[in-house]
C-alpha positions in Angstrom: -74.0 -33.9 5.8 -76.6 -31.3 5.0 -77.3 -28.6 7.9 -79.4 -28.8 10.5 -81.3 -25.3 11.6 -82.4 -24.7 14.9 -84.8 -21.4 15.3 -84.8 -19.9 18.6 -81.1 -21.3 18.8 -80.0 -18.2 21.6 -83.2 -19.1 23.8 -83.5 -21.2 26.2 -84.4 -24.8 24.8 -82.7 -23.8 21.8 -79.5 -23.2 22.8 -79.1 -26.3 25.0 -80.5 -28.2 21.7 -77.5 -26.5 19.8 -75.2 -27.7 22.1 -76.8 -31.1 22.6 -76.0 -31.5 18.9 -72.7 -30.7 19.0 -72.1 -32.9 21.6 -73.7 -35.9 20.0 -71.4 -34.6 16.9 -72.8 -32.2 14.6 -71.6 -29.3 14.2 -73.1 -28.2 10.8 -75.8 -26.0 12.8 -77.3 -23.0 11.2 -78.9 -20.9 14.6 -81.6 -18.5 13.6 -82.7 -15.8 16.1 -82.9 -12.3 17.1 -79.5 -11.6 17.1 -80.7 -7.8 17.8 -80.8 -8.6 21.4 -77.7 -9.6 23.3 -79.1 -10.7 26.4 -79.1 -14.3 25.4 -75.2 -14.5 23.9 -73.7 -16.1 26.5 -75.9 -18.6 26.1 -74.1 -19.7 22.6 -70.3 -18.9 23.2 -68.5 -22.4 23.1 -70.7 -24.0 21.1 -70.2 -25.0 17.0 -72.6 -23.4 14.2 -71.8 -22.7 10.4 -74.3 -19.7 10.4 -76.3 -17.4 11.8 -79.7 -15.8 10.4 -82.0 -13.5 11.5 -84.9 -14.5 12.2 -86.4 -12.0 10.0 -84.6 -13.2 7.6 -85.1 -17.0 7.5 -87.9 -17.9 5.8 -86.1 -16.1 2.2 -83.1 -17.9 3.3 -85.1 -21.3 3.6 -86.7 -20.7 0.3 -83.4 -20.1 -1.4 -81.3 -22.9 0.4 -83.4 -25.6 1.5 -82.4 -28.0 -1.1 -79.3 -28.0 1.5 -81.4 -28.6 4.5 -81.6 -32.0 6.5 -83.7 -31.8 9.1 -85.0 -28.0 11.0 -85.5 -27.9 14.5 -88.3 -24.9 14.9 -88.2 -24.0 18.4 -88.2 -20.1 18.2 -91.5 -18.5 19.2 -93.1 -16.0 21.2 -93.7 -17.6 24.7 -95.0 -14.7 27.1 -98.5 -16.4 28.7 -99.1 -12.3 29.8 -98.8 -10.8 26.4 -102.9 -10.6 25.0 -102.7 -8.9 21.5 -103.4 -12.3 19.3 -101.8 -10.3 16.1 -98.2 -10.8 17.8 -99.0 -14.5 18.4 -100.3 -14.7 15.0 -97.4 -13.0 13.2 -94.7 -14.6 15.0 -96.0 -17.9 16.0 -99.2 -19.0 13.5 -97.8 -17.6 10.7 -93.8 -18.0 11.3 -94.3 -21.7 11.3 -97.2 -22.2 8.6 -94.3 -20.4 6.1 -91.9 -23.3 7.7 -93.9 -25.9 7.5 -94.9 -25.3 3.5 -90.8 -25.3 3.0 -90.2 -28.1 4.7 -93.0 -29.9 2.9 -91.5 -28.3 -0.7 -88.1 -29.3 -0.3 -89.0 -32.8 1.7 -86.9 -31.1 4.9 -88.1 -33.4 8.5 -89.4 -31.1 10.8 -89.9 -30.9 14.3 -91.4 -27.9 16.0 -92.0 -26.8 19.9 -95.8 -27.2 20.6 -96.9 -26.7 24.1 -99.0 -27.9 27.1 -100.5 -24.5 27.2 -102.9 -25.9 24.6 -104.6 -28.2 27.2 -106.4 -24.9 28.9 -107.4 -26.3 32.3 -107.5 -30.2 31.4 -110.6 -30.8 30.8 -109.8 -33.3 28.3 -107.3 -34.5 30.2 -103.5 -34.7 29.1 -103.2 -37.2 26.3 -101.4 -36.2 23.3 -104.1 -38.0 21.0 -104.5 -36.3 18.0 -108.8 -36.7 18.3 -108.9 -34.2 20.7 -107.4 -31.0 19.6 -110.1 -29.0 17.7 -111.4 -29.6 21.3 -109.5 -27.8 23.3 -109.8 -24.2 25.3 -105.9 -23.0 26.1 -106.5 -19.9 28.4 -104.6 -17.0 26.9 -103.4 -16.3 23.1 -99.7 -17.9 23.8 -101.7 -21.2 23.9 -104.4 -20.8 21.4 -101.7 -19.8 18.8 -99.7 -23.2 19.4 -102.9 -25.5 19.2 -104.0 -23.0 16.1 -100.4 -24.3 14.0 -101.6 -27.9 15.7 -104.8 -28.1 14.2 -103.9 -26.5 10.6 -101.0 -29.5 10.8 -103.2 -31.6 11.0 -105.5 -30.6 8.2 -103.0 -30.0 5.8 -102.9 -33.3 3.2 -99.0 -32.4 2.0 -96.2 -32.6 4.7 -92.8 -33.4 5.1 -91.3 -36.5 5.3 -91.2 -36.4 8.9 -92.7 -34.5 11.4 -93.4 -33.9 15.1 -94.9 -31.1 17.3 -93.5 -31.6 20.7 -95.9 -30.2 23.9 -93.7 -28.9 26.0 -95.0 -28.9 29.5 -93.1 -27.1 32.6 -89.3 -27.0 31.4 -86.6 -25.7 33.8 -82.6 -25.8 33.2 -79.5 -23.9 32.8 -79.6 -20.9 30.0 -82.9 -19.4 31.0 -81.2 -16.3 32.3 -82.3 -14.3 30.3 -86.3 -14.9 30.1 -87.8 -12.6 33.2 -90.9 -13.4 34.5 -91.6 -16.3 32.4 -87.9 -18.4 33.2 -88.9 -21.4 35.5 -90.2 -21.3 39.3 -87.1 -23.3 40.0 -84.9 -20.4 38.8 -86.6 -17.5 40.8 -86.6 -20.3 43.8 -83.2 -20.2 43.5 -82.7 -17.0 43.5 -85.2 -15.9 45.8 -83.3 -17.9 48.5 -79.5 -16.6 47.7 -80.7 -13.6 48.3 -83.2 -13.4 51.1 -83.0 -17.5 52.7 -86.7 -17.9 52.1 -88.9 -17.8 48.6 -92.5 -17.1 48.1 -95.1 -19.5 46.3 -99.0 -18.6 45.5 -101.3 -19.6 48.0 -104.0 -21.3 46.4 -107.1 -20.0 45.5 -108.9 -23.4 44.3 -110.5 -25.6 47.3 -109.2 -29.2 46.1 -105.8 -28.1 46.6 -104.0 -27.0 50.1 -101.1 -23.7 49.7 -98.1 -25.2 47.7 -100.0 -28.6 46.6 -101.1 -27.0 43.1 -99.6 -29.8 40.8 -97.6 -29.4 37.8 -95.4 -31.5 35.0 -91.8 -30.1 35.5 -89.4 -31.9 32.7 -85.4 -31.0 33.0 -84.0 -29.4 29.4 -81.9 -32.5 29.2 -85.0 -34.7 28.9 -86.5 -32.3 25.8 -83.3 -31.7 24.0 -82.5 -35.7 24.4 -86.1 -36.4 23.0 -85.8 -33.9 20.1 -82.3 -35.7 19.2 -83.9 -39.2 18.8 -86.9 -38.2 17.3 -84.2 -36.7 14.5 -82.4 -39.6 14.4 -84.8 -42.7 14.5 -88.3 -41.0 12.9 -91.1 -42.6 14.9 -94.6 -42.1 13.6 -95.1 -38.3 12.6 -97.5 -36.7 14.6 -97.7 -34.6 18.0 -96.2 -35.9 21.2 -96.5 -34.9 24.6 -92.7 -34.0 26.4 -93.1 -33.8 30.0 -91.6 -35.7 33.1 -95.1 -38.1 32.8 -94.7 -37.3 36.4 -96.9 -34.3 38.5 -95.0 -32.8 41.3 -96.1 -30.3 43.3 -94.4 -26.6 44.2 -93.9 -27.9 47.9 -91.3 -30.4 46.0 -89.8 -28.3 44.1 -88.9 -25.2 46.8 -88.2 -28.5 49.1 -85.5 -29.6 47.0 -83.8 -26.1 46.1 -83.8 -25.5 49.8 -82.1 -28.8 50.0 -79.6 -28.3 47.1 -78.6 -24.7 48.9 -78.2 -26.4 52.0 -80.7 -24.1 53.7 -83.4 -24.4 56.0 -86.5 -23.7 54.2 -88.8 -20.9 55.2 -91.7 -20.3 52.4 -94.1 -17.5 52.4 -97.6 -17.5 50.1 -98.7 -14.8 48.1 -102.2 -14.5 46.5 -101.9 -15.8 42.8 -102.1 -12.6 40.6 -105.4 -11.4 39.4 -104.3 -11.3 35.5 -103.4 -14.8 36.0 -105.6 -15.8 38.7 -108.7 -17.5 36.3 -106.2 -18.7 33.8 -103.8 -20.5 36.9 -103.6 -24.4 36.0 -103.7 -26.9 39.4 -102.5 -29.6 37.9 -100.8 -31.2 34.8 -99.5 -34.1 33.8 -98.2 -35.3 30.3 -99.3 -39.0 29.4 -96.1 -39.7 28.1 -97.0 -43.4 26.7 -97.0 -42.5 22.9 -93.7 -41.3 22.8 -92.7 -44.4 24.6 -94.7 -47.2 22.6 -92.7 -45.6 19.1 -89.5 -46.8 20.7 -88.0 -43.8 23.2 -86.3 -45.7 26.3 -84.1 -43.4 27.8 -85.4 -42.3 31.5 -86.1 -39.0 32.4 -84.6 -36.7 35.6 -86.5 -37.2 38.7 -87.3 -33.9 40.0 -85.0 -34.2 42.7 -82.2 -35.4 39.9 -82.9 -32.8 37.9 -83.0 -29.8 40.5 -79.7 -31.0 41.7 -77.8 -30.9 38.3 -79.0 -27.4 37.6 -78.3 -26.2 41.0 -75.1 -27.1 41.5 -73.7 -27.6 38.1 -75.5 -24.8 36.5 -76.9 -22.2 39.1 -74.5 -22.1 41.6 -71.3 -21.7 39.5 -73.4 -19.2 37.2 -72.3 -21.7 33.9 -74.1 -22.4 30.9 -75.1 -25.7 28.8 
């Protein structure tokens, strides 16, 4: 078989896709990433590849190889909602993936590529992946302009590959986020918050419609994405960009309720005032509408919350392992 290439393949999603793969019984993986950095190797010891490439380096590697390419996995970008200069976003984001994209198309490669709920701003259009309504929307900071800037220009261009979806990640939480700071999931810092001191903080909230803790969001287990990024490899619905949350809002009460639970420790949260750099830009509530993906075909159920919380907790978390 021709290889598959997964960007961002040492990050977070990326590495649990690599070793998704594997599992499902590929192991012809070429893993592109800033290999400069060594805070995220752990998260691809154990796990089959025939390559690595820098990331630097990839788009003159595509362009020489990718008559040996099956299908690329593009989930490598910069993520950080708090970074503000637009020309990183657009070098490394807007850019990065325009130069995939055009390669893919050349060399007829299927493509899928890591969108992201941030391009839904505060909802005012609501949360439906329908392709109608994305010149329309306002993201809130340059992360999330930059992913529905690659959305639109998809979606104007007239030559593609033979297969492509952009995937809107919403709130994804699960082992090998280590390594990402401020920006790793509110689960992880839950966790860790209550190891260390038995209690965890939350933001108060600042918005009227929603009491301390209620503020609602769409948290989907990395199980769910890398599961969803393996069919749409496999059967090729309808090109196009789909949503890839739970489908399900929960709110932060739920979530420090159940890592409470999952320590076996009696819960004891404090609130905080939402950070003023963050404080306009703070979403209440999402939601993906998660009907699209399944009218093309996709069956499998996704993790409760309290399903998912519990596998990362104690099989990840707790043990200190990786996927």
């Amino acid at each position: 078989m021709k290889q598959l290439v997964v960007t961002g393949a040492a990050g977070f999603i990326g590495s649990c896709l690599v070793g998704r793969l594997n599992a499902a019984g590929y192991s012809n993986i070429v893993v592109v990433d800033d290999f400069s950095k060594h805070e995220k190797d752990h998260n691809l010891e154990g796990k089959t590849i025939s390559a690595k490439i820098s990331r630097v380096d990839f788009i003159q590697w595509l362009n020489d190889f990718g008559n040996e390419v099956h299908t690329i996995f593009h989930i490598g970008a910069r993520t950080d909602t708090t970074e503000f200069n637009k020309a990183i976003f657009d070098e490394l984001n807007v850019n990065y993936t325009q130069d995939i994209w055009k390669a893919c198309t050349r060399f007829s490669i299927p493509l899928i590529y890591a969108s992201s709920a941030a391009t839904y701003g505060l909802g005012e259009h609501g949360y439906d992946d329908n392709h109608s309504i994305i010149s329309e929307l306002q993201p809130l900071n340059p992360y999330g302009h930059s992913k529905n800037d690659v959305d639109k220009w998809i979606l104007n261009q007239t030559e593609t590959p033979p297969f492509w979806a952009g995937l809107k990640f919403f709130n994804v939480y699960g082992p090998n986020e280590y390594h990402k700071g401020r920006m790793a999931s509110v689960i992880f810092h839950a966790f860790n918050q209550i190891k260390e001191k038995g209690s965890m903080k939350l933001f108060r909230s600042h918005n009227p419609n929603f009491q301390d803790g209620c503020q609602l969001r769409d948290f989907v287990y990395v199980k769910d994405v890398v599961d969803v990024c393996l069919y749409l490899m496999e059967d090729q619905p309808e090109s196009g960009i789909y949503n890839l949350g739970s489908g399900k809002a929960r709110t932060f009460l739920d979530l420090a309720k159940n890592t409470f639970a999952n320590l076996n420790q009696p819960e004891s949260i404090e609130f905080i005032d939402t950070p003023e750099d963050i404080r306009d830009k703070y979403q209440y509530f999402t939601e993906a509408n998660m009907s699209k993906l399944v009218n093309e075909g996709y069956t499998q159920p996704f993790h409760t919350l309290e399903d998912g919380i519990k596998d990362y907790v104690t099989n990840y978390l707790l043990p200190g392992k990786y996927y």
